[in-house]
C-alpha positions in Angstrom: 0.0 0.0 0.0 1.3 3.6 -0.5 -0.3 6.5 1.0 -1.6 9.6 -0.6 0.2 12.5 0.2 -2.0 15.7 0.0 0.1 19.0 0.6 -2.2 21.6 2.8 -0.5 24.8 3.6 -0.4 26.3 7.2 1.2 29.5 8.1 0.6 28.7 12.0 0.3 25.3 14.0 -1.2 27.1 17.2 1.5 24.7 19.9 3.3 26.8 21.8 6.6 26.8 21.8 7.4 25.6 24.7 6.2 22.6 23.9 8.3 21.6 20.3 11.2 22.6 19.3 11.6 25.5 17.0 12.7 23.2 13.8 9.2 21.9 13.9 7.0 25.6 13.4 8.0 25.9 9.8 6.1 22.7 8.7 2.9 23.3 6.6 2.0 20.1 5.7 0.4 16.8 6.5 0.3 13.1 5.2 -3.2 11.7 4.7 -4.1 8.3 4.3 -7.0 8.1 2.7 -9.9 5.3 3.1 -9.1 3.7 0.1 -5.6 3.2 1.2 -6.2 2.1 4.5 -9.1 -0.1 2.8 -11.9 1.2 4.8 -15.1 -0.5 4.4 -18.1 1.4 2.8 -19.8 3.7 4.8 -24.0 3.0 5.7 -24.8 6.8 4.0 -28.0 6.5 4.8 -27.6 6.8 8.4 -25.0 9.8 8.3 -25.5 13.2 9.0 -23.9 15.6 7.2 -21.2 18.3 9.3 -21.5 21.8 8.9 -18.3 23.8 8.4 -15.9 25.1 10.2 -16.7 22.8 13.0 -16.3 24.9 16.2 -14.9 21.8 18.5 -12.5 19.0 18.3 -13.1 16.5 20.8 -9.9 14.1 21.1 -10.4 10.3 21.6 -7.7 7.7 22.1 -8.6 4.3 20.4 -7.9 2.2 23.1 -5.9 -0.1 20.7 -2.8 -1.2 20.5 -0.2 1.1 19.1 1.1 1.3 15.8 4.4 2.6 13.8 4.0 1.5 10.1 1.5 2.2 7.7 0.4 -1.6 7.4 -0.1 -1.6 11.5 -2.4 1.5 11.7 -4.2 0.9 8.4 -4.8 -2.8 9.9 -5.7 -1.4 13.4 -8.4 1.6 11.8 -9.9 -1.7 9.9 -10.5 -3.6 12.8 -11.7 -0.5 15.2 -14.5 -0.2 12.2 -15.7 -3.3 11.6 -16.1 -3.6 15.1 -18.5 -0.1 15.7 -20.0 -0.8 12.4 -21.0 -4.4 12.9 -21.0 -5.0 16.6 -22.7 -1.3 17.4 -24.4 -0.7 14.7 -22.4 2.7 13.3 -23.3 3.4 10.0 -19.1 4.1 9.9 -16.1 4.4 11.9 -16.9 6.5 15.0 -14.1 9.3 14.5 -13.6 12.2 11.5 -9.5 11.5 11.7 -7.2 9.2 13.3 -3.8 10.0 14.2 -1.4 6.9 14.2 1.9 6.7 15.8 3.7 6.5 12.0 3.2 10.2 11.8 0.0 10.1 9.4 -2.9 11.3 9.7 -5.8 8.4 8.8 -9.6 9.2 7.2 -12.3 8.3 9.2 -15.5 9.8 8.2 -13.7 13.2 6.7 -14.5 16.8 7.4 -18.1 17.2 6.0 -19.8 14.2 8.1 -20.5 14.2 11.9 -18.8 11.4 13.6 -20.0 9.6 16.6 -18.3 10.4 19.6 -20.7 12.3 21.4 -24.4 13.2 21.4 -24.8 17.0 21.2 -21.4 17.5 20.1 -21.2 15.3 17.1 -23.2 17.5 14.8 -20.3 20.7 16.0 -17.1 18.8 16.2 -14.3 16.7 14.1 -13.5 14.1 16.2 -10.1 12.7 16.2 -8.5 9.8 17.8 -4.9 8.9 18.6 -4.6 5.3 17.9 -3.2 3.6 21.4 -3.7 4.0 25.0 -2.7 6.9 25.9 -3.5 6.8 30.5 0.1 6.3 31.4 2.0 7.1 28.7 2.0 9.9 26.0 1.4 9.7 22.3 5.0 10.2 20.5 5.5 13.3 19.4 5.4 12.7 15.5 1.9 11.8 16.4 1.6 15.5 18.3 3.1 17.0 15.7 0.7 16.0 12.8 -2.2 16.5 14.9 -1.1 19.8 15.3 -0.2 20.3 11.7 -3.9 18.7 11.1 -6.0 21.5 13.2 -4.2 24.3 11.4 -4.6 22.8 7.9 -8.1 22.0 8.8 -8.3 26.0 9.9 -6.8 27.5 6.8 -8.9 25.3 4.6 -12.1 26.4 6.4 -13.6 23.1 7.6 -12.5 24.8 11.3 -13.3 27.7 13.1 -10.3 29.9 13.7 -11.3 30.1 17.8 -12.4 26.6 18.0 -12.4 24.5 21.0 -10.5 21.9 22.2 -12.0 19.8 24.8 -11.0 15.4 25.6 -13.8 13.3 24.8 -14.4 12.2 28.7 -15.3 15.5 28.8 -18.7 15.1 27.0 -19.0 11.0 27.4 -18.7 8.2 29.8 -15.4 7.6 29.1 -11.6 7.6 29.8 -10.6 8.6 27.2 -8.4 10.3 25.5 -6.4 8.8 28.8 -4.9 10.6 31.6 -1.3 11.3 29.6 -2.9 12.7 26.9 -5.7 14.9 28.6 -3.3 16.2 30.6 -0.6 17.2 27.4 -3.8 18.9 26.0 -5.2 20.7 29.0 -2.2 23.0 28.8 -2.5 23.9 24.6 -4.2 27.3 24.3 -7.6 26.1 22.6 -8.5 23.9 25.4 -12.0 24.5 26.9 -12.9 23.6 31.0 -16.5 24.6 31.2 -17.9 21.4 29.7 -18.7 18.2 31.9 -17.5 19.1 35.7 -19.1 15.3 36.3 -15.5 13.0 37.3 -15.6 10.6 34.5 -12.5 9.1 35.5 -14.5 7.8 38.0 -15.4 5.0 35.6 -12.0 3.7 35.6 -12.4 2.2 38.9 -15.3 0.0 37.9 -14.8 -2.9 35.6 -16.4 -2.2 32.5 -16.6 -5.4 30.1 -17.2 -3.6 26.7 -15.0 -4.9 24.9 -12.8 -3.3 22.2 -12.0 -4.0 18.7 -10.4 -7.9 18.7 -11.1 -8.5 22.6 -15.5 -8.9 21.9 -16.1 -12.3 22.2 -18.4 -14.1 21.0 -19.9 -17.4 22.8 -20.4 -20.2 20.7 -23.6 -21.7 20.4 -24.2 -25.5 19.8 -27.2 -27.2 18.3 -27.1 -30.7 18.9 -30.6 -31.4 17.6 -33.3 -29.8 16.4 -34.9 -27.4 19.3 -31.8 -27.6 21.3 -29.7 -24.8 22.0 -26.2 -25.2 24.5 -23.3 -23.4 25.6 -20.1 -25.9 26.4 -19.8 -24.5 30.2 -15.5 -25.0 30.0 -15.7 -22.7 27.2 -17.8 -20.1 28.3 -15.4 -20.3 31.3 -12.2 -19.5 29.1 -14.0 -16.4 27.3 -15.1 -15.1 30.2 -11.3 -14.7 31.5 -10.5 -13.8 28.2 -12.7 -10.9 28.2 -11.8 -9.8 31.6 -8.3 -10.1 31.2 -8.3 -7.6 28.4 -10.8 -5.5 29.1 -8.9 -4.7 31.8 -5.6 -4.6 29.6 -7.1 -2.4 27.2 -8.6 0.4 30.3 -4.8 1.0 30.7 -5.0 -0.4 34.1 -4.3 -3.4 36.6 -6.4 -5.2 37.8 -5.5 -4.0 41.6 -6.3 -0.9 40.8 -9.8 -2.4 40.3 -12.2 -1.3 43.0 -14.6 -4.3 41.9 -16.3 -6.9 39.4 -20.4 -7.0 38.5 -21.5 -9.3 36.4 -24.4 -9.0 34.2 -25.9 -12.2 32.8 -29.0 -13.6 30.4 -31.3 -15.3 32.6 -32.9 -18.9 32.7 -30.1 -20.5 31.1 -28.6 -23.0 33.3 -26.7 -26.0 34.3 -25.8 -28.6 36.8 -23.3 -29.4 38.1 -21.9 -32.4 41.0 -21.6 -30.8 44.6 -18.3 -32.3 45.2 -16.4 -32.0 42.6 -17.7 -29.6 40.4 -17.7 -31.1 37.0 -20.9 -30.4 35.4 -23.5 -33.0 34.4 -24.1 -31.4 30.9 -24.3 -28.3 28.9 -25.5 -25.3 29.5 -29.2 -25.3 28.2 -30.2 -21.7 27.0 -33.6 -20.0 27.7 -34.0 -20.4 23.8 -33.7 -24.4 24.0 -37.7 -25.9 23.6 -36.7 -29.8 24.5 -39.0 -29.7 26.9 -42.0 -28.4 25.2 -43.7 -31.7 25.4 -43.4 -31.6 28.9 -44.3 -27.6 29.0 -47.5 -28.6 27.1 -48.3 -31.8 28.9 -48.5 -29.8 32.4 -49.9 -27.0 31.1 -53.2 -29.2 30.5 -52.7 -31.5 33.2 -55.2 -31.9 35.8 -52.9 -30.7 38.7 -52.1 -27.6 37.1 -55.9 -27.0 36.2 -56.6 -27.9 39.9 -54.1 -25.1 41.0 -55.4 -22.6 38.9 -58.7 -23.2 40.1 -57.7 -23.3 43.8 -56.3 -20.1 43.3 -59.0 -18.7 41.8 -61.1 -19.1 44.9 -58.6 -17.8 46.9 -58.0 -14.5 45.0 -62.1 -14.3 45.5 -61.9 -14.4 48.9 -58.6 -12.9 49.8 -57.9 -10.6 47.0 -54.3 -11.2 47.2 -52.2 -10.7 44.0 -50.7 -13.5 44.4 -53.4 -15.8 44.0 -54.7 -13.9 40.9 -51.1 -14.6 39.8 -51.6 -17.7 39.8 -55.2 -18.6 38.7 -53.5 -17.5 34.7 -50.3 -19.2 35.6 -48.8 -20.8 33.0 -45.6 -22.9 32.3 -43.3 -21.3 29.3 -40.1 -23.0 27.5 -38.4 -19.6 28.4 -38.3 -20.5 31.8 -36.2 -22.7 33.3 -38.8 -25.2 35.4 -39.5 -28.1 32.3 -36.3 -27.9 31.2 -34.7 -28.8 34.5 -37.7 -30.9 35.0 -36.4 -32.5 31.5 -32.6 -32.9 32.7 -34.0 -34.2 35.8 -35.4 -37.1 34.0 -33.4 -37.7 31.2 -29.5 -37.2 32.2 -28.8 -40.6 34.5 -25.6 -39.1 36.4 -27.7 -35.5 37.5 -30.5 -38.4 38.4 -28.4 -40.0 40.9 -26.8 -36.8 42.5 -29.5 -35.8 42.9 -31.4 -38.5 44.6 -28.2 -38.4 47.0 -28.3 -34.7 47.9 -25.0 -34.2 45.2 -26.4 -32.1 43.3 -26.2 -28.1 42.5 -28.1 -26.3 40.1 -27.3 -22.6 38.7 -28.3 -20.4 36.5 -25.1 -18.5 34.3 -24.9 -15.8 37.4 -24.5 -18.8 40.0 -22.0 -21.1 38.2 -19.7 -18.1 37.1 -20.0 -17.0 40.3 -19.3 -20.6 41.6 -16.6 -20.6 39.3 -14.8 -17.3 39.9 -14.9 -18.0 44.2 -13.6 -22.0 43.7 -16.4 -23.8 44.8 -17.3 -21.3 48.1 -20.2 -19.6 46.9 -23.5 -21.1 45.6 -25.8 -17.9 45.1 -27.9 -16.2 42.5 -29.7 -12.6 43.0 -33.1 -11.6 42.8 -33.8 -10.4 39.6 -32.1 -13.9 38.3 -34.0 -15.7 40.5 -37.6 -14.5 39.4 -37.0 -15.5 35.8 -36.5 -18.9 36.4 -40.0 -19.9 37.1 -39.5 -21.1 40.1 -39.0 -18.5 42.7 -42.5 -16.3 44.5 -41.2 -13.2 44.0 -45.0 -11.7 46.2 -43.1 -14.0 49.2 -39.4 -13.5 47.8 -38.6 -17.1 48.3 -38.6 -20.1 46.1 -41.8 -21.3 45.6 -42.6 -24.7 47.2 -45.3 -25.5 45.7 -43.4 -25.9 42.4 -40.6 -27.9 44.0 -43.4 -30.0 45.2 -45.5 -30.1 42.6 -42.6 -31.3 39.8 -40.5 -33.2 42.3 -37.3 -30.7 42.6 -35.1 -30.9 45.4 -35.1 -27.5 47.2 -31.3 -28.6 48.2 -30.2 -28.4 44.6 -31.3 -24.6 44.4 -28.5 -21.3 45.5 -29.4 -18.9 48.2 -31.1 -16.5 46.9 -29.0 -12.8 47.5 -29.3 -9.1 47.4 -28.5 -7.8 43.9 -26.3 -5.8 45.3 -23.6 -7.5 48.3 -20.7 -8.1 49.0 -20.1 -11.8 47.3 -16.3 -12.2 48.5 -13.7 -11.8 46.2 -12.4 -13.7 43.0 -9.9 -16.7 44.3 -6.4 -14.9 43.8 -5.2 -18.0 41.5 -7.4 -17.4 39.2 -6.9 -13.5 38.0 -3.7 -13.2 40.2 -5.7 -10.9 42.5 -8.6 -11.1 45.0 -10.5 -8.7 43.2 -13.8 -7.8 45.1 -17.3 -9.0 43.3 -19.9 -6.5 44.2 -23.0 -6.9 42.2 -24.7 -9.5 40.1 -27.7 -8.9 38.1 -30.5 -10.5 35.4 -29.6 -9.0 31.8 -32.9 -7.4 31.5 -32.8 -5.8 35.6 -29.3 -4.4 34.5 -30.4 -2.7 31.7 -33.2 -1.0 33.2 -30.9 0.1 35.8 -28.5 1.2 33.3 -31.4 3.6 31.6 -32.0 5.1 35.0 -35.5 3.7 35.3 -35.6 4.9 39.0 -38.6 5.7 39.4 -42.6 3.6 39.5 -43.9 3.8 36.3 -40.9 3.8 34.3 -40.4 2.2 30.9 -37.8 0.8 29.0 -37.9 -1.5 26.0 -34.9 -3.8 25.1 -35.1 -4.8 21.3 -32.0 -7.2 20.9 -32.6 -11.0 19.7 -36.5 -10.3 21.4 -38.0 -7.5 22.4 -38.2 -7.2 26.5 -40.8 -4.5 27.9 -40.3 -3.8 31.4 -42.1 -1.6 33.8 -40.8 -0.2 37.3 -44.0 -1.2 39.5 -42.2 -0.1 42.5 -42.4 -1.7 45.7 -45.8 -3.8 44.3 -45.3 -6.9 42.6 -47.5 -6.7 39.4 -49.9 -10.1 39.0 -51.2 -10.2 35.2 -54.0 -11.9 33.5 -52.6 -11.4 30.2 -49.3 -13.0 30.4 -47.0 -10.5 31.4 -45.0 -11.8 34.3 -43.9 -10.5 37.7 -40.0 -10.1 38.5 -38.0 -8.4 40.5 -35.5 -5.6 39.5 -33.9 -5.7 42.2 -33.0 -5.5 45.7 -30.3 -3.3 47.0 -29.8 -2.3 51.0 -33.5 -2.0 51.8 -35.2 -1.0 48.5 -37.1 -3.7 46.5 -37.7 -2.8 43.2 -40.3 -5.0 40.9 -41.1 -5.1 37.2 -43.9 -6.1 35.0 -42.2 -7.4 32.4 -43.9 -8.6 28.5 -41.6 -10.0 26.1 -41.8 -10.9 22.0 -39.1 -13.4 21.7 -38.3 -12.3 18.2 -36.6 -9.0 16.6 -33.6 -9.2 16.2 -33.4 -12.7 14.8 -36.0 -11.5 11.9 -33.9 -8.7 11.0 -30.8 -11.4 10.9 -32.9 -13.9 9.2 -34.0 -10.9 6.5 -30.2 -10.7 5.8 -29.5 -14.0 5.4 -32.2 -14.7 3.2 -31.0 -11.9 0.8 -33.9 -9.3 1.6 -31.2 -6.8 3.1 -27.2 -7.0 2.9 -26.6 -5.6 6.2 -29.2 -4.7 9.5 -28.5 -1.1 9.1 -29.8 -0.9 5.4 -33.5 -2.2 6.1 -34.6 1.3 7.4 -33.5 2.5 4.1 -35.3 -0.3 2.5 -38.3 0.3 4.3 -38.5 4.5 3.6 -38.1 3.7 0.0 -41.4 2.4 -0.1 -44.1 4.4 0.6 -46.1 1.2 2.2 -46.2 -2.6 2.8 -48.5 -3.0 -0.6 -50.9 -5.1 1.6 -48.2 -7.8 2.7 -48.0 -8.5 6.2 -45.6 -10.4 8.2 -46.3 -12.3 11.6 -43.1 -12.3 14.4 -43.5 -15.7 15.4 -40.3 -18.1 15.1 -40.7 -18.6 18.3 -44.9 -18.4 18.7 -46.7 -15.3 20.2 -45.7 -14.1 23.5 -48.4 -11.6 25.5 -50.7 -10.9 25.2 -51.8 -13.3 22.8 -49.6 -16.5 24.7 -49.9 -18.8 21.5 -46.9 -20.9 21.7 -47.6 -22.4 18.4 -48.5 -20.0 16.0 -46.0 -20.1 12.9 -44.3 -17.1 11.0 -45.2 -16.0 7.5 -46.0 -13.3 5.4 -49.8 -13.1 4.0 -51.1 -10.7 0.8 -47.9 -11.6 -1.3 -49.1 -10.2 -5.1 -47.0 -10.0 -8.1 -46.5 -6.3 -7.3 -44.4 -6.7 -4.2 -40.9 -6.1 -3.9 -38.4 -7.2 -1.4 -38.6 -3.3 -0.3 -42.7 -4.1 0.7 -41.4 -7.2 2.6 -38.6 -5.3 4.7 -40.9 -2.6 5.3 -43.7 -5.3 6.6 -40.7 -7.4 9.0 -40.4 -3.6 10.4 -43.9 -2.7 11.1 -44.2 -5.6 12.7 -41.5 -5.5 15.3 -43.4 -2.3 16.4 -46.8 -3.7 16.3 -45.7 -6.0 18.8 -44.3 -3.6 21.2 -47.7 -1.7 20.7 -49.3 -4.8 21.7 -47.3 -5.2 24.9 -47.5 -1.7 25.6 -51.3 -1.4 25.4 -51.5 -4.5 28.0 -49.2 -2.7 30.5 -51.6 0.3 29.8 -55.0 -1.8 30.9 -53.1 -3.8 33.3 -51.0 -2.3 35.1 -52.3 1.5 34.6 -48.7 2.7 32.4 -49.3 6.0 31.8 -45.6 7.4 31.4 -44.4 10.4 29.2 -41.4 8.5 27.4 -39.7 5.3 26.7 -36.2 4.4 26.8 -35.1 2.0 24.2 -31.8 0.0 24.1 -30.5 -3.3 22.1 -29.6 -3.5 18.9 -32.4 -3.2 16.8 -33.1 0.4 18.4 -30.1 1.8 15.9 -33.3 1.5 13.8 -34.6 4.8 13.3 -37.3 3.5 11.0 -38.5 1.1 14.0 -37.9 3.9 17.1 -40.1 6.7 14.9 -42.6 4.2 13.9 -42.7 2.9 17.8 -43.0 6.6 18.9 -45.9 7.3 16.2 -48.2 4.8 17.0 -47.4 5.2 20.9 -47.9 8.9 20.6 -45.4 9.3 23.3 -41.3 10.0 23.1 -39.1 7.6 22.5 -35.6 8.4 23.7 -32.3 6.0 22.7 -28.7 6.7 24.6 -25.2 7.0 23.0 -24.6 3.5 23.7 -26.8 0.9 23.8 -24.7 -1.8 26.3 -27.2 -0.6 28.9 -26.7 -4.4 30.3 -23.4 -3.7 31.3 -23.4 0.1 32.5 -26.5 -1.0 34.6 -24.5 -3.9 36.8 -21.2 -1.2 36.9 -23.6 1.1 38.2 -24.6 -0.4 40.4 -21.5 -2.1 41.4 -19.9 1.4 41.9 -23.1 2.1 44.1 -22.3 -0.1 46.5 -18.7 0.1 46.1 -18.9 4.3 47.2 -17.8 5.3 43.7 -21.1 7.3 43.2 -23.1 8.4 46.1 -26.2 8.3 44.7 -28.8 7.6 41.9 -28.9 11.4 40.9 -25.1 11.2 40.6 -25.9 8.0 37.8 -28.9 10.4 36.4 -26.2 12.6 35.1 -23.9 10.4 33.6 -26.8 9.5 31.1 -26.2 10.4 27.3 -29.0 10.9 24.6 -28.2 9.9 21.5 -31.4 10.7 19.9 -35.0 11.4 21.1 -38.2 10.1 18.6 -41.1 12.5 18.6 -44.5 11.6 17.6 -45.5 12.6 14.0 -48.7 13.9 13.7 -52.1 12.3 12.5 -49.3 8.9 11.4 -50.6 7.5 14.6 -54.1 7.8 13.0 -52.9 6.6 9.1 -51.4 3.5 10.5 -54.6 2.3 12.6 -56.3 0.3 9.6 -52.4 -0.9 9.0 -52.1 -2.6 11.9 -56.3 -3.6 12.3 -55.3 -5.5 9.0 -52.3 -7.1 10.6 -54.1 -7.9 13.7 -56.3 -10.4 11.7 -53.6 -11.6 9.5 -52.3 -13.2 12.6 -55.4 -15.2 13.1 -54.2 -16.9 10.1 -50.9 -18.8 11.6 -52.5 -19.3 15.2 -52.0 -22.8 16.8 -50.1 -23.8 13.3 -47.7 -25.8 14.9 
């Protein structure tokens, strides 16, 4: 590869000079390397803005990389920092305007005329510009100095700058570290610098273990299908990829892990394993929340005579008593989600987790309680509330597991963790394992952490999640909710003396149709099926039906099939996008409307997180038909800034929830259009019927 040279003149470089030596102030030019040379990937256009010059701010980043000194390093490095924002969080390009690597070239990122992504409310006033490194202990070389300086006058003289712009670090105006202590500090004394942004500490963070990883470090777990309906995770190496990712999460901070203040962990709920009491070694794989061995067993019980009785018996007592609870469970129904019939299933059908178990040898856990089991060598046998409550099997009206369903499906209570505080001091990670005790101070359900993570503080809250399914959750306070139209009760969670519990509906899939779309051939990447589905100006009639995975509340048919219905020789591929979309939303509408009757949601806005809210075609159409706001954050891992906040709660590295409240960034907030609410209501009438059609298919 051979980079483009492209000679900009500069009669100033605005460094004092103090700080380089005199030799250096005659320069005037920079190298660029272009995208083409660095062999950037195409940008998503469609979900760009355009930047309006001269930018008045330059917010500098550090990549968090590795270094690099050659042309081949940091053209490699750029590559793998963007397919990582562009496929794993959804940016429609690399995140920064410019990079500066450490070969004394300046690398194109999204260029001078297109806002970058480093910031909400800055991006569309700022050229962003990373140093490619880690830059907390140790400063950038000064080639790499040099040609950033050489950059921002160039950048001035050619107008795509304002002459008294601003220089402020990117933890300045995000929940970051970066551009790393060295570096923030080398830029705090240049003469553009600006202090009156964020006062907030952000290198607070720092002291909380973040597990976002960067560019190479994500890591994926491997899923294994070993027949058809079964879904696993080998528990050995889940084990190793967990150390992995901690290892260099903590590698890539710029820190050690004794300078740590703590570990949450953040995990999906009801999948689960087993695993021998005294020596540890599991009795088989993990089975995930999406695995539907059991469904024979699900269905069989759910139409048994001892489950009818039960409803019944309930019934009467909610009559006379009026207690929640009861009316809980006069609807109560078994699920494949939870994990009941599947351990019910292993109980029955693995011989070696029979006989532990008959002999009081055997543990059970959900991901939370073998990590956890794992990480404190065999000392601690827990899981937390909001885990807990998803498994099927825990009360959460008497906070307790519920012995009725021990009793009723032959469980042994003595198989089962303690059930914890979300929040608590769970020991410390056994020093031979990381090299360190390092303090574990919060473990939390997926869905609980995310909610936490959107500051959803307050009763009457909402968030939605829209990642592989679509999870609606509602902060019902200190009242457990008890639904009649499938949405189930869980817990938040519980932290010192506040209980927190959430109505929760879910539509198990979204973001499996949009991958399914691509893989079919309907869209070439997730990010291009908003653009497919504006081109169109409707569906044309067609109509799709969510339902890989049946109908989830409130219509609870676990056998209705997927399809499309009013196919005509007139539709396109664009028609059929568009109708996948619309009916992602529809189904949060649904969900939405039964937390409305049931639980009496009246709220002002929704927070949305996951994957598929990158979507602006699904957020604007969700905020439409809603008629309320619906607001989406910077960053969309609300999982995992929901256990570090709450990690650094208890830890004392925030003193408060007002304190988290603050840190919050907007990325983008969806108001409602008028009178589409009222266009779309025979749209979705329409659709309603059409999924009559595929109803108890299966």
């Amino acid at each position: 590869m051979k980079a483009e040279k492209k000679c900009c003149s500069s009669s100033t470089n605005g460094l004092s000079e103090s700080f380089l030596p005199r030799l250096y102030l005659s320069r005037q030019q920079f190298l660029l390397v272009n995208r083409s040379t660095w062999e950037a990937r195409p940008a998503d256009h469609t979900m760009e803005a355009n930047l309006t010059t001269p930018a008045n701010h330059v917010i500098v980043a550090h990549t968090g990389s590795a270094p690099c000194v050659t042309l081949s390093e940091c053209s490699k490095i750029t590559r793998v920092i963007q397919g990582f924002q562009m496929d794993d969080l959804g940016y429609a390009d690399i995140a920064y305007n410019f990079l500066v690597g450490g070969d004394s070239q300046v690398y194109e990122g999204r260029g001078w005329d297109t806002q970058g992504a480093l910031a909400a409310h800055y991006n569309n006033m700022s050229l962003g510009v990373a140093f490619i490194g880690i830059f907390e202990k140790t400063a950038p070389l000064m080639q790499q100095l040099e040609e950033f300086q050489t950059f921002l006058n160039v950048s001035v003289e050619k107008g795509k700058l304002s002459a008294d712009y601003k220089l402020i670090g990117h933890r300045q105006v995000s929940i970051t570290d970066s551009p790393g202590q060295a570096l923030y500090d080398i830029i705090r004394t240049w003469s553009h610098w600006e202090d009156y942004y964020m006062k907030t500490c952000f290198t607070q963070w720092s002291r909380v273990l973040r597990v976002v990883m960067p560019l190479t470090e994500l890591a994926e777990v491997e899923l294994l299908y070993p027949e058809t309906g079964r879904e696993e995770i080998d528990p050995e190496k889940l084990w190793t990829t967990v150390l992995k990712v901690i290892r260099s999460a903590v590698e890539n901070a710029g820190v050690s892990l004794n300078q740590v203040t703590c570990l949450g962990i953040s995990t999906q709920r009801s999948t689960f394993t087993t695993w021998h009491k005294d020596t540890g070694k599991t009795f088989h794989n993990f089975i995930t929340w999406k695995d539907i061995r059991a469904d024979g067993l699900v269905r069989y019980w759910n139409n048994s005579y001892k489950m009818m009785s039960l409803r019944t018996g309930a019934r009467l007592l909610y009559t006379f008593t009026r207690s929640k609870r009861f009316l809980a469970g006069s609807v109560l129904r078994l699920m494949n989600t939870q994990v009941t019939m599947r351990l019910v299933w292993a109980l029955q059908h693995v011989e070696s987790l029979k006989e532990a178990a008959s002999q009081g040898h055997a543990m059970f856990g959900t991901v939370d309680t073998w990590l956890l089991y794992r990480l404190t060598a065999g000392r601690l046998h827990v899981t937390d509330v909001s885990n807990a409550s998803a498994t099927g099997m825990y009360d959460p009206f008497t906070m307790d597991w519920g012995s009725w369903a021990l009793q009723l499906f032959n469980i042994p209570g003595d198989m089962l963790p303690k059930v914890c505080d979300t929040a608590a001091n769970f020991g410390v990670v056994d020093p031979r394992i990381l090299g360190t005790a390092l303090a574990i101070r919060c473990s939390m359900a997926d869905q609980a952490a995310s909610l936490f993570g959107l500051c959803c503080f307050q009763e009457g809250d909402v968030k939605v999640t829209m990642g592989t399914g679509t999870f609606i959750n509602l902060n019902t306070g200190k009242t457990p909710h008890a639904s009649v139209a499938g949405l189930y009760p869980l817990v938040g969670w519980r932290y010192k003396d506040e209980i927190v519990y959430v109505a929760e509906g879910a539509s198990n899939d979204t973001g499996s149709l949009v991958k399914w779309a691509q893989q079919v051939g309907f869209v070439n990447t997730p990010a291009e099926s908003a653009e497919q589905a504006l081109s169109v100006k409707d569906s044309d009639g067609v109509f799709f039906v969510p339902a890989f995975n049946g109908l989830q509340a409130p219509i609870n048919d676990y056998q209705a099939a997927a399809g499309f219905i009013g196919l005509k020789p007139t539709t396109s591929k664009h028609h059929m996008v568009r109708a996948i979309l619309e009916s992602l939303a529809f189904r949060v509408v649904q969900l939405y409307d039964t937390l409305q009757q049931e639980a009496g949601c009246d709220c002002s806005l929704i927070r949305v997180d996951g994957g598929v809210s990158h979507n602006d075609f699904v957020c604007q159409l969700l905020a439409d038909l809603i008629e309320i706001k619906v607001e989406r954050p910077t960053s969309t891992e609300m999982s995992v800034l929901g256990v570090g906040f709450l990690a650094g709660l208890y830890s004392g590295v925030w003193k408060s929830k007002e304190e988290l409240c603050q840190l919050r960034k907007v990325d983008r907030v969806f108001e409602p259009q008028k009178n589409s609410k009222q266009n779309y209501e025979p749209i979705m009438t329409q659709w309603s019927e059409a999924l009559t059609r595929f109803f108890n298919w299966y």
